[in-house]
C-alpha positions as CSV (number, residue, x, y, z in Angstrom):
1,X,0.0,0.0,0.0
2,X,2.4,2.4,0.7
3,X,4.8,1.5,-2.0
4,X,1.9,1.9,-4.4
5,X,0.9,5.4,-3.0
6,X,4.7,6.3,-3.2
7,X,4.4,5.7,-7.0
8,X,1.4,6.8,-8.3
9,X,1.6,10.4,-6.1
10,X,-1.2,9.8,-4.1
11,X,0.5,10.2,-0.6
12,X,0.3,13.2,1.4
13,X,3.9,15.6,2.8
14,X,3.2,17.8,4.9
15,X,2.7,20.7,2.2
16,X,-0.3,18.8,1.2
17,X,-2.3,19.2,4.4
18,X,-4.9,21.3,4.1
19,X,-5.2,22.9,7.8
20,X,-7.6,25.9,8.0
21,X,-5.7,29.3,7.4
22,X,-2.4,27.5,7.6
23,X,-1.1,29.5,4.8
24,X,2.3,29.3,3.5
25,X,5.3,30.9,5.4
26,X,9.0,31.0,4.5
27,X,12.2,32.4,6.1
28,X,14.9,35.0,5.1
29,X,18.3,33.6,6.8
30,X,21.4,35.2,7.5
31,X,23.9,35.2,4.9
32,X,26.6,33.4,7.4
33,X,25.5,30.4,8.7
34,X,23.6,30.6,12.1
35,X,23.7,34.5,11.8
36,X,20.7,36.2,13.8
37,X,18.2,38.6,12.6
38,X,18.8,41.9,14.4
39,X,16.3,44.4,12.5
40,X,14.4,45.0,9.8
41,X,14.7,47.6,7.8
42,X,11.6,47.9,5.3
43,X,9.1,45.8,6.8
44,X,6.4,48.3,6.2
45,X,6.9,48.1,2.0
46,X,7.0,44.3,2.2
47,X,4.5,43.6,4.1
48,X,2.0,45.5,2.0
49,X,3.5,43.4,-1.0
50,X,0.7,41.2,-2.9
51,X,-0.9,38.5,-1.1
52,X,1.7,38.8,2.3
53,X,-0.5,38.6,5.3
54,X,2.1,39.1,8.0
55,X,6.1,39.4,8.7
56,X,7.8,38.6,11.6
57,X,11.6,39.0,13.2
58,X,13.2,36.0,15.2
59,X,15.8,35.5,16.2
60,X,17.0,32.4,13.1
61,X,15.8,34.6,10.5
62,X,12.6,37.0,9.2
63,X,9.1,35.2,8.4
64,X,7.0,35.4,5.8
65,X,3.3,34.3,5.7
66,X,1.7,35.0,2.4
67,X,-1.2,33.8,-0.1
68,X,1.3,31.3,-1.8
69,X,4.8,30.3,-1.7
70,X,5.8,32.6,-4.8
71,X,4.5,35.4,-3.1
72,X,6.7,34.3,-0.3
73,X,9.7,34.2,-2.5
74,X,9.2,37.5,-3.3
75,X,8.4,38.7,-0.2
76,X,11.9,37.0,1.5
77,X,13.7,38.5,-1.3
78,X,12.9,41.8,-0.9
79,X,13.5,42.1,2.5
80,X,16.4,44.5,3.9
81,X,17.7,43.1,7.3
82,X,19.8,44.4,9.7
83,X,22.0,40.7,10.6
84,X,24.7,39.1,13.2
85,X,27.3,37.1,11.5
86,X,27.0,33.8,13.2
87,X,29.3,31.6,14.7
88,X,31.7,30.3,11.6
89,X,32.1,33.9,10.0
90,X,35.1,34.0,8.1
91,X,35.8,30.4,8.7
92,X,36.5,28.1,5.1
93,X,36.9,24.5,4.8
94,X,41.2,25.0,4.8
95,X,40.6,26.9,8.3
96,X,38.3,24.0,9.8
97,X,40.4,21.3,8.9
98,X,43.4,23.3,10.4
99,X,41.6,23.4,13.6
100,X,40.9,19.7,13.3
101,X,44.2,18.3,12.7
102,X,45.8,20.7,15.8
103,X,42.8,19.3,18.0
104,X,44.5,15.3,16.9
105,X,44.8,13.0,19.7
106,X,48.8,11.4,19.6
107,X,49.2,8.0,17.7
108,X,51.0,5.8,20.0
109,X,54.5,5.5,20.2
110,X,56.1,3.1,17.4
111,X,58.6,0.2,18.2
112,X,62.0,0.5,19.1
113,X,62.8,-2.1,17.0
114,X,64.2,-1.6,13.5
115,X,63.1,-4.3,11.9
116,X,59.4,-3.1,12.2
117,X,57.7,-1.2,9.1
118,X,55.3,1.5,9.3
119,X,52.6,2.3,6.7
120,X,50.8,5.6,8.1
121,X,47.5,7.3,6.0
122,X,46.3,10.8,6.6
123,X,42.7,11.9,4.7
124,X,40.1,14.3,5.0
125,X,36.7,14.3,4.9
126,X,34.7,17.1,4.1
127,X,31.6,18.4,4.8
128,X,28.1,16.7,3.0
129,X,24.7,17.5,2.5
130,X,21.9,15.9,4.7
131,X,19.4,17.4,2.9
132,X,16.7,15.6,2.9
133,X,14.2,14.1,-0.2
134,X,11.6,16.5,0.2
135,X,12.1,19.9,1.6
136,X,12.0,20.3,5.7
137,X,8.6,21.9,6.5
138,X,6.2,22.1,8.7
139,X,2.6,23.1,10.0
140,X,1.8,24.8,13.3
141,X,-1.4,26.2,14.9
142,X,-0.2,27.8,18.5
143,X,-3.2,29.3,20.0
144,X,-3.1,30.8,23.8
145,X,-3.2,27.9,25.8
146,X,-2.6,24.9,23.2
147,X,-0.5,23.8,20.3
148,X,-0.6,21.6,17.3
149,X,1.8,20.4,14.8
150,X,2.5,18.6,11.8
151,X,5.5,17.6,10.4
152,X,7.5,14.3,9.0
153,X,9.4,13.9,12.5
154,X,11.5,10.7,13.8
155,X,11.6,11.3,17.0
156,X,8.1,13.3,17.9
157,X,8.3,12.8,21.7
158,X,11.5,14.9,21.8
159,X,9.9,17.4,19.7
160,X,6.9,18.0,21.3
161,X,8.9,18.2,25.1
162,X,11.4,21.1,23.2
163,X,8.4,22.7,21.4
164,X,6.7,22.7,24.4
165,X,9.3,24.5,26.3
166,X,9.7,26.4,23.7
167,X,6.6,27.7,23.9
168,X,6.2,28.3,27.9
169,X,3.2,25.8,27.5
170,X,2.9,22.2,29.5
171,X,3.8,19.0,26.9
172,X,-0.1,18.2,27.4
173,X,-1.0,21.7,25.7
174,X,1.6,20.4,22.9
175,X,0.5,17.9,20.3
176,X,2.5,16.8,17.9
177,X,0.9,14.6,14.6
178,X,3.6,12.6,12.6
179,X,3.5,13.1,8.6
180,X,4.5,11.3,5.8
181,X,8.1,12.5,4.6
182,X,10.4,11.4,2.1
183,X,13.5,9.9,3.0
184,X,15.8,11.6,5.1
185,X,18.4,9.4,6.0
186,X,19.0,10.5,9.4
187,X,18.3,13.8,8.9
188,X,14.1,14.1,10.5
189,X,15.8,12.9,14.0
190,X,16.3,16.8,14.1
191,X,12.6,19.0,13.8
192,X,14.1,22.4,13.4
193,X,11.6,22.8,10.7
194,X,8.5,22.0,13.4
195,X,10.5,23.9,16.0
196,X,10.9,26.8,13.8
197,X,7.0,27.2,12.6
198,X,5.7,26.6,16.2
199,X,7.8,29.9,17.0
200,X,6.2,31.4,13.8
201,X,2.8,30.9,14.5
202,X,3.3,32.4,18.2
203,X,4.8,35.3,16.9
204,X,2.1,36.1,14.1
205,X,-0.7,34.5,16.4
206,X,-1.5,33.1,13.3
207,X,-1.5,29.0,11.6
208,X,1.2,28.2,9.0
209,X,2.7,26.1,6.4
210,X,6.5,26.0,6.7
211,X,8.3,25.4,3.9
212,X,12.4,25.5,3.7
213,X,13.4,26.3,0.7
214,X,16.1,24.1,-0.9
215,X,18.8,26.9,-0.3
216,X,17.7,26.8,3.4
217,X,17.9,22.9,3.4
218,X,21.8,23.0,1.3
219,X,22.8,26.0,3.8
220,X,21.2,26.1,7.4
221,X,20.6,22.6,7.1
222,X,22.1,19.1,9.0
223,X,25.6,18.5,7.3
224,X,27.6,15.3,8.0
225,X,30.7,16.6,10.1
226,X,33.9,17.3,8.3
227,X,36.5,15.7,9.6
228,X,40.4,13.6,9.1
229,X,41.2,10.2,10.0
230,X,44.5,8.9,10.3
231,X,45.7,5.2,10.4
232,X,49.1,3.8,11.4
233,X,49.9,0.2,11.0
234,X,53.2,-1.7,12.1
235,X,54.4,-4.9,10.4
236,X,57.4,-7.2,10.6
237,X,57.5,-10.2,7.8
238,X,54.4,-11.4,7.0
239,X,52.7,-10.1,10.2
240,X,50.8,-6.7,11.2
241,X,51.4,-6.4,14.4
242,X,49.1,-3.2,15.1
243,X,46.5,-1.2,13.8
244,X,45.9,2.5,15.3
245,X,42.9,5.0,13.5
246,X,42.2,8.0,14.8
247,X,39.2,10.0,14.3
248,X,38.9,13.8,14.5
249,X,36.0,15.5,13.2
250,X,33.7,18.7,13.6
251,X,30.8,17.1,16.5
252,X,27.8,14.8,15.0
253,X,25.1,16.5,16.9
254,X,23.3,13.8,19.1
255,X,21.0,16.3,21.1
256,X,17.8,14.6,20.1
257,X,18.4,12.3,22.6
258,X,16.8,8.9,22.7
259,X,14.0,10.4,21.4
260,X,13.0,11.6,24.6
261,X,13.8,14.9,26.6
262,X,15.9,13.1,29.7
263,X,18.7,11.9,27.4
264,X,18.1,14.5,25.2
265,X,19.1,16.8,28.3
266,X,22.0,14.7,29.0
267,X,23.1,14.7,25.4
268,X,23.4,18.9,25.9
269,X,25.5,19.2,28.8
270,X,27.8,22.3,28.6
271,X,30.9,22.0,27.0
272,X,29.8,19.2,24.5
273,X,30.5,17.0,27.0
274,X,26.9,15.5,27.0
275,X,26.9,15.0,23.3
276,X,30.7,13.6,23.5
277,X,29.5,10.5,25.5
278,X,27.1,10.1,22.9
279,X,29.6,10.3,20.2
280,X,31.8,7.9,22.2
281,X,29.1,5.2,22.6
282,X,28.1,4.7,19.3
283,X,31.5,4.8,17.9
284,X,32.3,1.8,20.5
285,X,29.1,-0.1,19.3
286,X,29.6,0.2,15.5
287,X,33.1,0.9,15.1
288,X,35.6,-2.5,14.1
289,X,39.1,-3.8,12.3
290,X,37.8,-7.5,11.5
291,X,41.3,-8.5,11.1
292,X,44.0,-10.3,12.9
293,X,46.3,-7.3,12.9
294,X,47.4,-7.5,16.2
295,X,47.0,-4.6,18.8
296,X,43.8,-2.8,17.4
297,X,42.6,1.1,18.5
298,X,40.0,2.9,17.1
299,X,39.6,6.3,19.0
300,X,37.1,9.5,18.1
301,X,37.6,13.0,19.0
302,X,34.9,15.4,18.1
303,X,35.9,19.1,18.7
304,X,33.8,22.0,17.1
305,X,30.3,22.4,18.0
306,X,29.4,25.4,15.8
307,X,27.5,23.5,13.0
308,X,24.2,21.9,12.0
309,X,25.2,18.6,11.9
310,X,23.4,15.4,12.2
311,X,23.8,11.4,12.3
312,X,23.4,11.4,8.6
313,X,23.3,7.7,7.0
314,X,25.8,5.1,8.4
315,X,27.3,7.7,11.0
316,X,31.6,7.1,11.2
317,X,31.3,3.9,9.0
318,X,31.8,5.8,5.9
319,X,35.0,7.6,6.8
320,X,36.5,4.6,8.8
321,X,36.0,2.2,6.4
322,X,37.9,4.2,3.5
323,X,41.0,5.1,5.9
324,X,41.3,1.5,7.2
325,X,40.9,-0.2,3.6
326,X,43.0,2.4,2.0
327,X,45.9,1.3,4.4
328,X,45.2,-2.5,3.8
329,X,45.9,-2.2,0.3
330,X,49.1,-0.6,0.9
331,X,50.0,-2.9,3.7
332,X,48.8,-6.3,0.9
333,X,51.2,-3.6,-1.6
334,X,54.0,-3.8,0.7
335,X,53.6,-7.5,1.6
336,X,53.9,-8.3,-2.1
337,X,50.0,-10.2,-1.6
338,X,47.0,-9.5,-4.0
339,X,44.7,-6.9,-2.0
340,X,41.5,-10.7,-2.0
341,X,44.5,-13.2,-0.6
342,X,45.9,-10.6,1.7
343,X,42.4,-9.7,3.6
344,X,41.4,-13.3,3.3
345,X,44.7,-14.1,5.2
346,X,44.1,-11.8,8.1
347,X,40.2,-12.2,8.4
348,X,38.7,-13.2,11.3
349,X,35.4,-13.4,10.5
350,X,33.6,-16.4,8.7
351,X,30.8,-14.8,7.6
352,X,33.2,-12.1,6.1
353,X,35.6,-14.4,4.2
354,X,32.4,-15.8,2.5
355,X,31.2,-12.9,1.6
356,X,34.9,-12.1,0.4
357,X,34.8,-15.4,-1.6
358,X,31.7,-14.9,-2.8
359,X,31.8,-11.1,-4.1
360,X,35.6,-12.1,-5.7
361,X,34.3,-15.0,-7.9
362,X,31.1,-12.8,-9.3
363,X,32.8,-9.9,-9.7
364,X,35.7,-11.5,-11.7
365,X,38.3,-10.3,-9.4
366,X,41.8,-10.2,-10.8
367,X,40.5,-10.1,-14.4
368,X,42.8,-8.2,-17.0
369,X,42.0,-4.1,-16.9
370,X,43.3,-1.8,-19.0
371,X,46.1,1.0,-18.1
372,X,43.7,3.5,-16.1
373,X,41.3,1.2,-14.6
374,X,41.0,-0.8,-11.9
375,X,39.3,-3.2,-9.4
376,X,39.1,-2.1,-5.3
377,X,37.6,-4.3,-2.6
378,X,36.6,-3.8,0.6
379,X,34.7,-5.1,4.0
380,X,31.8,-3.8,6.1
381,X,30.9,-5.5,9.1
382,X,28.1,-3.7,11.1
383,X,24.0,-4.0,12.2
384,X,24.6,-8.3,12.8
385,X,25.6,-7.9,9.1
386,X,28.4,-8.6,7.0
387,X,29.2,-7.0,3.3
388,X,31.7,-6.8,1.1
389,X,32.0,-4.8,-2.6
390,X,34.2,-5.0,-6.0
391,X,33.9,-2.3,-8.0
392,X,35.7,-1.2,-11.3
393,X,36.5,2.2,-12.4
394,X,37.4,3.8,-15.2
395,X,40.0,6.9,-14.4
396,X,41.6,7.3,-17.9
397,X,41.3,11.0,-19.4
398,X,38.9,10.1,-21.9
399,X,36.1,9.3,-19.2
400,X,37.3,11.8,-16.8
401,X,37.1,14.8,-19.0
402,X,34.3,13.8,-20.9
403,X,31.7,16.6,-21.3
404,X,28.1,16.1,-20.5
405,X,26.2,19.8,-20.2
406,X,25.5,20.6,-16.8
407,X,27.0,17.7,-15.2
408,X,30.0,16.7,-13.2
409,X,31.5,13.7,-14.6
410,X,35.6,12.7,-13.6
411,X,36.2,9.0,-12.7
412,X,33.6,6.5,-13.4
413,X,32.5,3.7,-11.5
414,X,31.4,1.0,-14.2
415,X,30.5,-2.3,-12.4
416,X,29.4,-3.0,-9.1
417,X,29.5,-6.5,-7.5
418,X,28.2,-6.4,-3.9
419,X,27.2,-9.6,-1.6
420,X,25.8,-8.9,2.1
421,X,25.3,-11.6,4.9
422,X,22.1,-10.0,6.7
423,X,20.8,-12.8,8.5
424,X,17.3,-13.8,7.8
425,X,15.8,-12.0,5.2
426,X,12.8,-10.8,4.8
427,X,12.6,-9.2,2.0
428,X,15.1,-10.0,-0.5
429,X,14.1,-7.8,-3.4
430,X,13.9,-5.0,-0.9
431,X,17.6,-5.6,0.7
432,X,18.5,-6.0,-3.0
433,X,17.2,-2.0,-3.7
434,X,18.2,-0.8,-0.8
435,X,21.9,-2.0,-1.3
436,X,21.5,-0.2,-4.6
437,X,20.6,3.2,-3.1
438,X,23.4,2.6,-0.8
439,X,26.0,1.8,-3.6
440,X,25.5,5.1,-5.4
441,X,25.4,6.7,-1.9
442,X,29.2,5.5,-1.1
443,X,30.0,6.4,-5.1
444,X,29.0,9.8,-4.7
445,X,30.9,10.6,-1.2
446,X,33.9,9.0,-3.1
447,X,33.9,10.9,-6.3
448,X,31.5,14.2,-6.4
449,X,29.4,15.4,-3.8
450,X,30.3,17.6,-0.4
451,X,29.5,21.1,0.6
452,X,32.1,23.9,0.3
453,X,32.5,26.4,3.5
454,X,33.9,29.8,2.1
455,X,33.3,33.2,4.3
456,X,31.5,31.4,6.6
457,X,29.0,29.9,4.7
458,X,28.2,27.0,2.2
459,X,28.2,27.6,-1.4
460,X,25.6,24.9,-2.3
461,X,22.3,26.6,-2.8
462,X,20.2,23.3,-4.2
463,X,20.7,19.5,-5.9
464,X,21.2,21.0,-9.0
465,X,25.0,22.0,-7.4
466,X,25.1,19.4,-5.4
467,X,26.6,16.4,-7.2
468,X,25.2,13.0,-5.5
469,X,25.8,10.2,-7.9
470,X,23.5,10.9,-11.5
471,X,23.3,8.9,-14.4
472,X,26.0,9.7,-16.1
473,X,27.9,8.8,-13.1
474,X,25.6,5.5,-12.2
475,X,27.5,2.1,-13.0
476,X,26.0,0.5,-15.9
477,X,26.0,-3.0,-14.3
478,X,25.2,-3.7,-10.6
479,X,24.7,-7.0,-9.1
480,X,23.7,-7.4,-5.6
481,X,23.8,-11.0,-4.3
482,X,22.0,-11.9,-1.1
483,X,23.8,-14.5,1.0
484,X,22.0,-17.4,1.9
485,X,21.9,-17.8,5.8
486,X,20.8,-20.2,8.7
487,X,20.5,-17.3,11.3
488,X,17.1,-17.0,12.2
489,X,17.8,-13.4,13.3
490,X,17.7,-10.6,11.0
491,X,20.2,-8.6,10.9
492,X,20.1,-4.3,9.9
493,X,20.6,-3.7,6.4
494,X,19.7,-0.1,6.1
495,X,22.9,1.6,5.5
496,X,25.2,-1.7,4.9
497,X,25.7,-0.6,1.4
498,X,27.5,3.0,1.8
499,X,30.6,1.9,3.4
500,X,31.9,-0.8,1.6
501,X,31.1,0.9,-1.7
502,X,32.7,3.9,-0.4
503,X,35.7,2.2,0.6
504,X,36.2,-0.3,-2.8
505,X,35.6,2.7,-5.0
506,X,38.6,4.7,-2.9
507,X,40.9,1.5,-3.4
508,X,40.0,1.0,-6.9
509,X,41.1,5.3,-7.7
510,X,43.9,4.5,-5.8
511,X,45.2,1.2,-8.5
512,X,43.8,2.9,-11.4
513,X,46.2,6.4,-10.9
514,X,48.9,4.8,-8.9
515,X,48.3,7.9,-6.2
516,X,46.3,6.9,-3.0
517,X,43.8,10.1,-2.8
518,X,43.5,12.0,0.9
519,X,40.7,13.6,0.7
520,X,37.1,13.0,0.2
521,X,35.4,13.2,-2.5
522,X,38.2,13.2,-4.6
523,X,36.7,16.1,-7.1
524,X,36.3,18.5,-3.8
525,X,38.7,21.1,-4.8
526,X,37.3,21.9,-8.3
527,X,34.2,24.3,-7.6
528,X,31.7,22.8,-10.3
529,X,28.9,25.6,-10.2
530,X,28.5,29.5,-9.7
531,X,27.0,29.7,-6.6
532,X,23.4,31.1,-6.4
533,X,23.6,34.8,-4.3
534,X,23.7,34.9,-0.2
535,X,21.5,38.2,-0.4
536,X,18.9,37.6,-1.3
537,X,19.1,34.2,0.4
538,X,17.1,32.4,-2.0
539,X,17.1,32.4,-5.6
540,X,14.2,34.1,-7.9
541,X,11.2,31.7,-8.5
542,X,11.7,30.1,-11.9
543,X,9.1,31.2,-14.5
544,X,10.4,28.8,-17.3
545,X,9.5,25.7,-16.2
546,X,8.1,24.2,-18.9
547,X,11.0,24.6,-21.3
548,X,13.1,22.8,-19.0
549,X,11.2,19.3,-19.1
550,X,10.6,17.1,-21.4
């Protein structure tokens, strides 16, 4: 049922609801990210624009409730505000990862012993969009004494305690109603968006329809924390006798809590503190080397708490998975092993040698490439799952500089082979697509998309400069094999698909140009687009639609 509404555009977002005099309201942010609205200096002339019913200054940003969301647009863009830089003013992504890497915990102390090698790895991730499928919105109603809300929420408990305080009402005057959103990927644990319009409608006294516009959602929205990740391995003969990766990234936000206000409390201690346990905790619990490589640490460090961020899909897997595979293809390199015997040497999981076995034999591992391309494999063990990936790519100048209008093209992924151990399964065609949407999620966070922080604020303004994976950049074969299991468990599957894809796609760059790439995605420093204007904060409404489809 729901698959079928999905498909044929019958189900309702939020921006469907129909909720008497809820009419539609936008916001005009700062031009620096988290700046405050400080005073307005035309409100008069804008309000008595066509169809605007009411303006209103907050402290986020300046609201607009109007007949319809062009009339918003035009409204917002017309506005002259007075503005407080926010917190990251000035701040670019070379001054962030400055402050990261001078915030690095040590890496231990290497052997006295001269005998012993070292193979050490250094990379950057930077910061990527959480925006989610449909835009962050939200209706409110806040009368006197009571409140109600709609919104596509994940954690509604949370969000009607913090709206409720927000409010100065009790949590029983505060009810909350859970929409239908599209997917968000982590990103709807946060409800800015319902937070936001609640605050609206008690300032105008009035319903409304909040709807961020896509600039909002690339801007002021949840970002996945930039951050580096160093690994140093130690080996003597045939042996690696220790294994060290250190994470150091801007904070993941965790304030949401549990999904309830106690935790949620906890998670906001001063000092970050709160959220660091947090960050600690669920690094412990998902974070692992599944190899015999001797002593094994794994250690985060988040350090900047001036960002939107959130726990956007598969958390530190991503980033951990590239830096620790990266390094075992060098270590297999500097053994003089293939990159399958080596990690089928030091394995130490069954589960993940078959998958190993498995995804090598379909995906023709070792097969003759031509000068420029490559194979990469890689492991993912997390969620009572197992996974691994072999991809090919093509990184020879005639695919990388091949010219597609509007599009961002550079090395090409061409085949995909993944196989994933989830337990029982109850839905194999659906573990099947949702490796898919995983697999061109870990492409595009190796190859094209991330946000760039100039002047203290991100350039993206909208998907159409914000380069997940398209079709010209899709593989043209993909095969996803389901492992056949006797566990009458079933094992996550969700996000399984990102971080071994991510990871192969980085080894395979690295065969194909004979240069192991440190940072991520590999394309960040070319800046692909003009960048839409900061004031006005949103672009012009588009009046030639209809030549641009098809």
């Amino acid at each position: 049922m729901d698959a079928l509404a999905a498909v044929t555009g019958t189900k309702d977002f939020t921006t469907d609801l129909q909720v008497d005099n809820a009419l539609p309201t936008m916001i005009c942010r700062a031009p620096t990210l988290n700046g405050t609205a400080k005073s307005i200096n035309n409100e008069a002339a804008v309000t008595a624009m066509p169809g605007v019913t009411h303006v209103a200054l907050l402290d986020f940003g300046v609201a607009v409730r109007a007949r319809t969301f062009g009339q918003c647009i035009d409204a917002v863009r017309a506005l002259d505000v007075v503005w407080a830089d926010g917190p990251v003013a000035g701040e670019s992504d070379a001054t962030i990862v400055k402050q990261v890497r001078a915030a690095q915990l040590p890496m231990p102390a290497l052997p006295a012993n001269p005998l012993v090698q070292t193979v050490t790895g250094d990379f950057v991730f930077y910061f990527r969009s959480n925006s989610p499928m449909d835009t962050n919105s939200a209706i409110a109603d806040v009368r006197a004494d009571s409140a109600t809300i709609w919104a596509g929420l994940k954690s509604p408990i949370v969000a009607q305690q913090r709206i409720a305080e927000a409010l100065g009402m009790a949590e029983d005057q505060v009810k909350v109603n859970v929409v239908t959103a599209g997917g968000s990927f982590g990103r709807r644990l946060f409800f800015d968006g319902a937070l936001e319009a609640a605050r609206i409608s008690q300032a105008m006294g009035q319903p409304v329809k909040l709807m961020w516009h896509r600039a909002d959602d690339a801007r002021a929205g949840r970002a996945h924390p930039l951050g580096t990740c160093r690994v140093q391995a130690t080996y003597l003969g045939g042996e690696v006798l220790s294994f060290n990766q250190s994470l150091t990234c801007v904070e993941t936000d965790y304030r949401h809590g549990l999904g309830e206000l106690l935790t949620a409390r906890g998670s906001d201690l001063p000092g970050g503190l709160g959220n660091q346990g947090f960050a600690q905790t669920i690094f412990a619990l998902t974070q692992e080397i599944p190899y015999n490589f001797g002593e094994v640490t794994q250690t985060v460090l988040e350090v900047d708490e001036r960002f939107n961020t959130g726990s956007m899909r598969n958390i530190y897997s991503p980033d951990v998975r590239v830096a620790a595979e990266l390094v075992v293809d060098q270590l297999a390199a500097r053994m003089k092993m293939d990159p399958l015997a080596f990690r089928l040497k030091f394995e130490r999981n069954d589960r993940l040698r078959a998958v190993l076995q498995k995804v090598a034999a379909a995906g023709e591992w070792g097969r003759p490439m031509a000068p420029g391309t490559a194979q990469g494999i890689a492991i993912h063990k997390e969620y009572k799952g197992v996974s691994a990936c072999v991809v090919e790519i093509d990184a020879r100048p005639v695919t990388v500089d091949r010219s597609i209008p509007n599009a961002v093209t550079g090395p090409r992924v061409t085949r995909v082979t993944y196989a994933i151990d989830a337990g029982r399964v109850v839905n194999p065609r659906g573990l099947e697509a949702q490796m898919q949407g995983g697999i061109n999620d870990g492409i595009a966070l190796a190859l094209t998309s991330s946000l760039h922080l100039r002047d203290g604020h991100f350039l993206e303004g909208s998907w159409d400069n914000y380069f997940y994976t398209r079709q010209w950049n899709t593989p043209p074969r993909v095969d996803v094999i389901v492992m056949p299991s006797d566990s009458e468990q079933p094992g996550g599957a969700g996000e399984a698909g990102v971080a071994a894809t991510f990871a192969a796609v980085a080894c395979a760059y690295a065969r194909a140009t004979g240069t192991v790439p440190t940072h991520f995605p590999i394309n960040h420093d070319t800046l692909s687009f003009t960048p839409k204007p900061f004031i006005p904060p949103i672009p012009q409404s588009p009046t030639n639609g209809l030549q641009l489809t098809w």
